[in-house]
N, CA, C and O atoms as a Maestro MAE file, in Angstrom:
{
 s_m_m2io_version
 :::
 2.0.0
}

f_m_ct {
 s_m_title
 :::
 protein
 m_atom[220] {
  # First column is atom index #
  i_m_mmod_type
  r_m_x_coord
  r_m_y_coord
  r_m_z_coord
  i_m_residue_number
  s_m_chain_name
  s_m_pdb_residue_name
  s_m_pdb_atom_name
  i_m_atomic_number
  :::
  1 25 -9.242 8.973 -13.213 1 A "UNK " " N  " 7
  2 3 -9.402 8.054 -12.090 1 A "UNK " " CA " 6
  3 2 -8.080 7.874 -11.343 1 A "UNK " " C  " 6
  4 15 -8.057 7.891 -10.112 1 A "UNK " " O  " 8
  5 25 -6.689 7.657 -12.274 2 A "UNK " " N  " 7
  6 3 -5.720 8.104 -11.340 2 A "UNK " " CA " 6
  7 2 -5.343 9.132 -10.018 2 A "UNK " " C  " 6
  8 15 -4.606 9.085 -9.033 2 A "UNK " " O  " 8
  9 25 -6.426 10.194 -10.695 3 A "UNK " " N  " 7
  10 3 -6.217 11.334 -8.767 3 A "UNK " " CA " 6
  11 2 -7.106 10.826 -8.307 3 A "UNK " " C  " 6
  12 15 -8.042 11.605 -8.484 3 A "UNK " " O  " 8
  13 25 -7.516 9.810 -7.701 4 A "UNK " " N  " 7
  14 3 -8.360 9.343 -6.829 4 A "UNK " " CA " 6
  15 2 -7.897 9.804 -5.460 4 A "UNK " " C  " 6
  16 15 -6.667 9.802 -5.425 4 A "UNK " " O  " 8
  17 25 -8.533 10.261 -4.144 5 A "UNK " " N  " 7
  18 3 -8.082 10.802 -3.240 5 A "UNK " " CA " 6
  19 2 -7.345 9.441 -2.745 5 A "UNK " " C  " 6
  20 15 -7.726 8.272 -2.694 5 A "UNK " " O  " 8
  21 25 -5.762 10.282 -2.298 6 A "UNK " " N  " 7
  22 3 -4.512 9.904 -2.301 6 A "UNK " " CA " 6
  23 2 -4.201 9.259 -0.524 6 A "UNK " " C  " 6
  24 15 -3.391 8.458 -0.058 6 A "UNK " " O  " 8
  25 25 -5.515 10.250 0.176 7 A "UNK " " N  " 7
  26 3 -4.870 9.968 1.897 7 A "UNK " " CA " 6
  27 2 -5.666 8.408 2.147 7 A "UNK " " C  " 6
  28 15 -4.795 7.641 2.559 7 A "UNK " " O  " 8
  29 25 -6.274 8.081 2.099 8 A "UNK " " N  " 7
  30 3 -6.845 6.883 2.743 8 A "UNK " " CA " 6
  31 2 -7.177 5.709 1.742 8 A "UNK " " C  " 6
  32 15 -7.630 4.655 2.190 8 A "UNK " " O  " 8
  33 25 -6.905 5.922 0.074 9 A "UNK " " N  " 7
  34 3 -7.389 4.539 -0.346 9 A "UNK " " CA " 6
  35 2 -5.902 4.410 -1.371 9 A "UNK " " C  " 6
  36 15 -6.020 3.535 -2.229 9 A "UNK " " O  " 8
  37 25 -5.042 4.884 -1.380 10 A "UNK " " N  " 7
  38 3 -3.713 5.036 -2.117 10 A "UNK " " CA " 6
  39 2 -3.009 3.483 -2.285 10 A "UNK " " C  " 6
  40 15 -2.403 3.015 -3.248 10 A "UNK " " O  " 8
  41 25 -3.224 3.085 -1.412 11 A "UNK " " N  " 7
  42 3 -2.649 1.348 -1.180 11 A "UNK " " CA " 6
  43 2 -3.526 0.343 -1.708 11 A "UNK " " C  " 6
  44 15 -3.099 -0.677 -2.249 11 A "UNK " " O  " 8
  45 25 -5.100 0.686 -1.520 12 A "UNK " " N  " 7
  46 3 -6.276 0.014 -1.893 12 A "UNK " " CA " 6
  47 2 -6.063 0.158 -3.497 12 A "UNK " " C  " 6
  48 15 -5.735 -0.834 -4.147 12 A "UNK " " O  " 8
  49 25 -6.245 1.340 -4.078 13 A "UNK " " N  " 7
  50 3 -6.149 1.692 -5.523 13 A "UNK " " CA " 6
  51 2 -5.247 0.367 -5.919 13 A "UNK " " C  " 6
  52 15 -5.516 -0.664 -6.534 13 A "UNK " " O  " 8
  53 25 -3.861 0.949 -5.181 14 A "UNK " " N  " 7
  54 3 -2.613 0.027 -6.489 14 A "UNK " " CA " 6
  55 2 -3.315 -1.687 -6.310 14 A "UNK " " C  " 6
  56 15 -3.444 -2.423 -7.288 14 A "UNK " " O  " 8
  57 25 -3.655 -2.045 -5.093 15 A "UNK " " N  " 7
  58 3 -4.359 -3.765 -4.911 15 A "UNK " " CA " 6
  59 2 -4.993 -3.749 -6.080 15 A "UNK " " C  " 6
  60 15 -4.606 -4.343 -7.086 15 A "UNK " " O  " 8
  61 25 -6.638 -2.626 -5.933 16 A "UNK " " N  " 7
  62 3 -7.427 -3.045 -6.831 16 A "UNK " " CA " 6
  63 2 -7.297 -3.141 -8.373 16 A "UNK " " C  " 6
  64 15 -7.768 -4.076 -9.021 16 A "UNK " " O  " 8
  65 25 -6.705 -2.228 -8.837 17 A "UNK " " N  " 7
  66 3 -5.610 -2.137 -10.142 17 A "UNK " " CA " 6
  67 2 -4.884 -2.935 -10.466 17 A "UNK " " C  " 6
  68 15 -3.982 -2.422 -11.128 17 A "UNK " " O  " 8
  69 25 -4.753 -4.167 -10.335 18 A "UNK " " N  " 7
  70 3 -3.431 -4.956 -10.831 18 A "UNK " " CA " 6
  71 2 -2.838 -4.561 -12.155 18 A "UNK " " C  " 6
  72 15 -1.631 -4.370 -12.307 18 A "UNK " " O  " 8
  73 25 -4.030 -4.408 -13.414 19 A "UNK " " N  " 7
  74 3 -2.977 -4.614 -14.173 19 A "UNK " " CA " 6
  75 2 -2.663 -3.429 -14.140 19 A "UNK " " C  " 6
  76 15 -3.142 -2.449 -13.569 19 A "UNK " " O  " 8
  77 25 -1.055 -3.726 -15.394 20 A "UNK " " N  " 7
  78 3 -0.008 -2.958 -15.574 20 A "UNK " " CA " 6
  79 2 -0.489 -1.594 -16.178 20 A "UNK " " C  " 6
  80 15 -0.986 -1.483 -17.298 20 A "UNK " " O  " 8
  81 25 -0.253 -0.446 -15.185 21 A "UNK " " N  " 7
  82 3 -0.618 0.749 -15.971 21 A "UNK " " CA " 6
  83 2 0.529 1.229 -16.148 21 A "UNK " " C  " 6
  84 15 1.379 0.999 -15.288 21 A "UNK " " O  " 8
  85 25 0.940 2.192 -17.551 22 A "UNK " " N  " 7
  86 3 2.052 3.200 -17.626 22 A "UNK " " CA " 6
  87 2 2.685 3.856 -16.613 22 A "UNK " " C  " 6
  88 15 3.901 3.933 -16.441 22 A "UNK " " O  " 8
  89 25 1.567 4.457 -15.763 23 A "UNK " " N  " 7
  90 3 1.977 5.638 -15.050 23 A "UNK " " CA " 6
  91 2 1.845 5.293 -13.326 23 A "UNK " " C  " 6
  92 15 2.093 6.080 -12.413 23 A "UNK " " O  " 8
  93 25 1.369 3.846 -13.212 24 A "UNK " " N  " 7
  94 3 1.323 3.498 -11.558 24 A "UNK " " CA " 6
  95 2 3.115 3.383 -11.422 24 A "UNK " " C  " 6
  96 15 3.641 4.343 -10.860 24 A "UNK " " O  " 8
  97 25 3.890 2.444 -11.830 25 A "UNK " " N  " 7
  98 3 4.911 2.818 -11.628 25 A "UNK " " CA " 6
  99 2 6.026 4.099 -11.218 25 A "UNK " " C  " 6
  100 15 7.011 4.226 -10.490 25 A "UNK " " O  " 8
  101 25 5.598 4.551 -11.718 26 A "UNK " " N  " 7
  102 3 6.291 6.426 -11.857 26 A "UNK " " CA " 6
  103 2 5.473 7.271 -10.620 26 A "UNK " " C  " 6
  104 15 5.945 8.137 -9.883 26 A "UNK " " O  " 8
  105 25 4.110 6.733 -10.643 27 A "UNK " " N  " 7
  106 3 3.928 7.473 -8.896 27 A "UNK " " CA " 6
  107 2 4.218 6.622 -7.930 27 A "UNK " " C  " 6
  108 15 4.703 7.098 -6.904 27 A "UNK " " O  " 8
  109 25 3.999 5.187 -8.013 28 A "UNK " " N  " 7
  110 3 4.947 4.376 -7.065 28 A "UNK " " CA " 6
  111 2 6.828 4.641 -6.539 28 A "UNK " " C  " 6
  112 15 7.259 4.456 -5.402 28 A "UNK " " O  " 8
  113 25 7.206 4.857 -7.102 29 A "UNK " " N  " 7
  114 3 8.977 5.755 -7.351 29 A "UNK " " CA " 6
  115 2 8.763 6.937 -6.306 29 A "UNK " " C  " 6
  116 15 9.311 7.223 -5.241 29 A "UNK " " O  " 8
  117 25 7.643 7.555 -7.125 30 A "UNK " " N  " 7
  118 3 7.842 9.495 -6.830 30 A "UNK " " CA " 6
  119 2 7.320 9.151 -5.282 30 A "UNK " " C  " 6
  120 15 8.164 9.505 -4.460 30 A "UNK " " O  " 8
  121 25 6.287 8.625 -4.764 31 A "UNK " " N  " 7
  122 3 5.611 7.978 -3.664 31 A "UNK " " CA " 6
  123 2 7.044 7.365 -2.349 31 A "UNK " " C  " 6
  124 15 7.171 7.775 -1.196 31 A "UNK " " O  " 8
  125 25 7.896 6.335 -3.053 32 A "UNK " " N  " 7
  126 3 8.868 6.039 -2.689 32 A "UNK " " CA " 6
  127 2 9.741 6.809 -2.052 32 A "UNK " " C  " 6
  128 15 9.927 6.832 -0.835 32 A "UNK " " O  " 8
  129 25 10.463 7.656 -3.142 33 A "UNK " " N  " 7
  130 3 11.022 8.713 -2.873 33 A "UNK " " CA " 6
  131 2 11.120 9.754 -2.289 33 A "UNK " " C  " 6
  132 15 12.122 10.339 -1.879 33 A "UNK " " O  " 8
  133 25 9.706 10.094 -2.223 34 A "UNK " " N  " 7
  134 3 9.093 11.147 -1.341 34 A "UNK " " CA " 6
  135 2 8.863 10.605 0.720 34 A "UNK " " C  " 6
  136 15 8.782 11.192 1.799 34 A "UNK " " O  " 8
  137 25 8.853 9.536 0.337 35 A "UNK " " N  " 7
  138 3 8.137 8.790 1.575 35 A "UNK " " CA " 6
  139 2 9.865 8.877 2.664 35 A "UNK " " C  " 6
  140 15 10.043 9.257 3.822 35 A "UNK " " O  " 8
  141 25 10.906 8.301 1.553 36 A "UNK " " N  " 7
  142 3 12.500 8.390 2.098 36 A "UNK " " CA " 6
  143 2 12.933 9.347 2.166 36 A "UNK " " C  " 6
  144 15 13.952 9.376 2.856 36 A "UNK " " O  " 8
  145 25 12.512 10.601 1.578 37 A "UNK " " N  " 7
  146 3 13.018 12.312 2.450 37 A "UNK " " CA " 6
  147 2 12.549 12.300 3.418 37 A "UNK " " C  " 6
  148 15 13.245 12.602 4.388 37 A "UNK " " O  " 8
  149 25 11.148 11.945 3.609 38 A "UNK " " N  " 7
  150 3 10.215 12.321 4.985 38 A "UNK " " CA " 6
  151 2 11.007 11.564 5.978 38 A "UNK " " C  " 6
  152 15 11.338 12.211 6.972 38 A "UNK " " O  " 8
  153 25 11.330 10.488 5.924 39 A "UNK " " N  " 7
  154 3 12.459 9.531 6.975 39 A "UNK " " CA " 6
  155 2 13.407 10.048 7.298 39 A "UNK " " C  " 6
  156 15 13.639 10.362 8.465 39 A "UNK " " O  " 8
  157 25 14.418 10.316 6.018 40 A "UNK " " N  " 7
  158 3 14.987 11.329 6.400 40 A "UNK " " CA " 6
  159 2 15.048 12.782 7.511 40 A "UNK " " C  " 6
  160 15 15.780 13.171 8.421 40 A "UNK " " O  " 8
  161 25 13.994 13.194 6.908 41 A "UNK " " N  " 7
  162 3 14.283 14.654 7.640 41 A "UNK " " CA " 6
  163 2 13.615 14.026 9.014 41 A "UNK " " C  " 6
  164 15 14.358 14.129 9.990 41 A "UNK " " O  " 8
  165 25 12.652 13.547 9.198 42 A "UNK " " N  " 7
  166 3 12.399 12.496 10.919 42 A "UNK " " CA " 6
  167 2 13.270 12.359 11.643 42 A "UNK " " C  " 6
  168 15 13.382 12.942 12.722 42 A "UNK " " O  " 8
  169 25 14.460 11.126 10.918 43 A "UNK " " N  " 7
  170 3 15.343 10.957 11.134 43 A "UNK " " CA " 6
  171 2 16.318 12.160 11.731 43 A "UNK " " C  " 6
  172 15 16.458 12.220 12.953 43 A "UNK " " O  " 8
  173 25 16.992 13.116 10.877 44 A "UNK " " N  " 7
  174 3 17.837 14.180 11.155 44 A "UNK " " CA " 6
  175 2 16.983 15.305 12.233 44 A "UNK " " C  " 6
  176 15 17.518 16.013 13.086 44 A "UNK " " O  " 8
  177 25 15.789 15.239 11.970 45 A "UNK " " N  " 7
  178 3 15.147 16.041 13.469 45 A "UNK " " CA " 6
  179 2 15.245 15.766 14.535 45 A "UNK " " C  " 6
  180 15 15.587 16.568 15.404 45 A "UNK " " O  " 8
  181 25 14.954 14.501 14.746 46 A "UNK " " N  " 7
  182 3 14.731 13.471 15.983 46 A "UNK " " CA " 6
  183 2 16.960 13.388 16.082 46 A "UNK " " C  " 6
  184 15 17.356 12.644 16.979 46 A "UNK " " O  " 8
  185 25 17.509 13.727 15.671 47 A "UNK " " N  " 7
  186 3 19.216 13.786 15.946 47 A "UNK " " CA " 6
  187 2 19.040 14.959 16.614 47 A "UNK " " C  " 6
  188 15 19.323 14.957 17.812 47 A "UNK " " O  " 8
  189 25 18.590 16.074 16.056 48 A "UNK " " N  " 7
  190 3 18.706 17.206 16.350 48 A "UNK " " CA " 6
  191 2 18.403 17.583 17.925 48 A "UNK " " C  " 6
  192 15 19.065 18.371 18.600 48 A "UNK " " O  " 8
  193 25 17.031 16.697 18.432 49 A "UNK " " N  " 7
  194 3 16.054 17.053 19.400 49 A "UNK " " CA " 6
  195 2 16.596 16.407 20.753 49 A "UNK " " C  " 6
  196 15 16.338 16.636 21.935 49 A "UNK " " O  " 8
  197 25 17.680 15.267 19.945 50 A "UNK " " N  " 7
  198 3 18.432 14.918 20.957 50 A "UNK " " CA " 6
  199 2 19.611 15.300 21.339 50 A "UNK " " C  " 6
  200 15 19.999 15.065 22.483 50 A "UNK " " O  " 8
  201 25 20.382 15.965 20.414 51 A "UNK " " N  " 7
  202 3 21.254 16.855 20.361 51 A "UNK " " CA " 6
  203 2 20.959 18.356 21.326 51 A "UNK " " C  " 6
  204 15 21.762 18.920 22.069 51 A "UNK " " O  " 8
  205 25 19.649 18.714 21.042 52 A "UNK " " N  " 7
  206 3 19.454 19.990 22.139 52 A "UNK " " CA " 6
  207 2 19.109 19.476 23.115 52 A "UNK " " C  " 6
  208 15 19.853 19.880 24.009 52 A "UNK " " O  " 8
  209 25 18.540 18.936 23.417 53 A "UNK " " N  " 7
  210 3 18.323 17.862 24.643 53 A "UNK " " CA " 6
  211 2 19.715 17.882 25.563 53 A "UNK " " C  " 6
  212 15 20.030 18.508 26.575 53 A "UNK " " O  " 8
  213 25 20.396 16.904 24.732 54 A "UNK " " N  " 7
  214 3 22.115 16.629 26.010 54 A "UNK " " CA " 6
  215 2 22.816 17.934 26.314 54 A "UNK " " C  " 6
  216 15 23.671 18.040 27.193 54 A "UNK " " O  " 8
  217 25 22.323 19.118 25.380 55 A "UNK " " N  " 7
  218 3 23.092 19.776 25.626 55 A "UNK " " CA " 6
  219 2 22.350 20.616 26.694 55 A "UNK " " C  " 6
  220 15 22.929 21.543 27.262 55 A "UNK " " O  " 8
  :::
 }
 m_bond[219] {
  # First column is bond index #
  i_m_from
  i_m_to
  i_m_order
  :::
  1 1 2 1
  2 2 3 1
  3 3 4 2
  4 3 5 1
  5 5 6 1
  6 6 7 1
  7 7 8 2
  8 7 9 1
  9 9 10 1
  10 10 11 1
  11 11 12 2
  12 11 13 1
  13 13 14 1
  14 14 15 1
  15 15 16 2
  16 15 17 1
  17 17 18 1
  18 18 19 1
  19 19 20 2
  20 19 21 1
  21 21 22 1
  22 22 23 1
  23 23 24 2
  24 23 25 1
  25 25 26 1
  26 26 27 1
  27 27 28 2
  28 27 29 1
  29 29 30 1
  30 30 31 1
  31 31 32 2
  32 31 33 1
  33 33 34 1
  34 34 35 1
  35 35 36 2
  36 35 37 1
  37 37 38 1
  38 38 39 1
  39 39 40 2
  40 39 41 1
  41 41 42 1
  42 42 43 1
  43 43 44 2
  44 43 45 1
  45 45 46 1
  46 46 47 1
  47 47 48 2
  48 47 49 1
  49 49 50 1
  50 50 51 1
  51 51 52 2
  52 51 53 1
  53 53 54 1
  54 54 55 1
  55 55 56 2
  56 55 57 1
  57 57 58 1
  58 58 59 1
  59 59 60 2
  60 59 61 1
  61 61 62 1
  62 62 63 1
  63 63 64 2
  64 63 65 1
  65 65 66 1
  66 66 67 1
  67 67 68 2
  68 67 69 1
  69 69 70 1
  70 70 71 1
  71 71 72 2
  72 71 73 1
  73 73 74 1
  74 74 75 1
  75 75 76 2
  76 75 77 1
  77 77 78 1
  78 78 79 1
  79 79 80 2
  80 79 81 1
  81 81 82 1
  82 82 83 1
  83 83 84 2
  84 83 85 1
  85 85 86 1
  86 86 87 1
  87 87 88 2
  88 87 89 1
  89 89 90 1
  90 90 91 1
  91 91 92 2
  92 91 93 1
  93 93 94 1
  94 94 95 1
  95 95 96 2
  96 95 97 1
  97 97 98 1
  98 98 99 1
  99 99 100 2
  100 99 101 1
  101 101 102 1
  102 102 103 1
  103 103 104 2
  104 103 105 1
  105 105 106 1
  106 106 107 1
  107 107 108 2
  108 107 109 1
  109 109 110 1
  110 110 111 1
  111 111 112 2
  112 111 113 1
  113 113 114 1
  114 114 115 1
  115 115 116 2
  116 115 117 1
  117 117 118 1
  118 118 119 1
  119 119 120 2
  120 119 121 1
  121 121 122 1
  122 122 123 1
  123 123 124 2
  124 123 125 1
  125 125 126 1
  126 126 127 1
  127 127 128 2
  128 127 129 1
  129 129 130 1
  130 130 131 1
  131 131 132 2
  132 131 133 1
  133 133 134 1
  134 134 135 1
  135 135 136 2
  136 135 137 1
  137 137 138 1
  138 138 139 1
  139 139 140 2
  140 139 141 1
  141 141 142 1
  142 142 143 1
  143 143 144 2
  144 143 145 1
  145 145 146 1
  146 146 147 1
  147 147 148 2
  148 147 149 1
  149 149 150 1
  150 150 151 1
  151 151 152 2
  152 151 153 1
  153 153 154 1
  154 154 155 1
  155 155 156 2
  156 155 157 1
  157 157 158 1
  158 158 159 1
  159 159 160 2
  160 159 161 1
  161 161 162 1
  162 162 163 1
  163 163 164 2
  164 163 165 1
  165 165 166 1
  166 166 167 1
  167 167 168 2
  168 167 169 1
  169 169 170 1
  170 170 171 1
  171 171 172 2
  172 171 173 1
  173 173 174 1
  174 174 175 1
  175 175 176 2
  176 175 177 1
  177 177 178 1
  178 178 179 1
  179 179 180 2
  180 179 181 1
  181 181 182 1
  182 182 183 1
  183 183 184 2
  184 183 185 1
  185 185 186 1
  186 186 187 1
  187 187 188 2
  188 187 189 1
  189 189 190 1
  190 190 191 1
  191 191 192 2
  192 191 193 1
  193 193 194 1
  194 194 195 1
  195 195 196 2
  196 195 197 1
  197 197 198 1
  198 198 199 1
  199 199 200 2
  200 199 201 1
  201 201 202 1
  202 202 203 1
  203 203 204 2
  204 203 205 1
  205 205 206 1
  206 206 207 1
  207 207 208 2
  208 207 209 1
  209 209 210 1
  210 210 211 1
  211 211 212 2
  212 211 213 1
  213 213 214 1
  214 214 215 1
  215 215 216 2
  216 215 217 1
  217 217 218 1
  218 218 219 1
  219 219 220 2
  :::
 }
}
């Protein structure tokens, strides 16, 4: 029941789940983590796009 599809009820799951599971934590992190590269590289693209841009 943990791979429950991930695109549209991922936020709903962790609500409906309160209690404490082992392993919600550790995809909450990896989720985290993953979510702050994607900003990242957004971030450093969107530099980039303005960077070819002025120039």
């Amino acid at each position: 029941m943990l791979i429950a599809p991930k695109n549209n009820s991922s936020h709903h799951m962790v609500n409906r789940h309160a209690r404490p599971a082992s392993s919600q934590p550790v995809i909450a992190v990896a989720i985290g983590a993953i979510t702050l590269k994607l900003a990242k590289l957004v971030i450093v693209a969107q530099k980039i796009m303005e960077g070819v841009v002025a120039e």
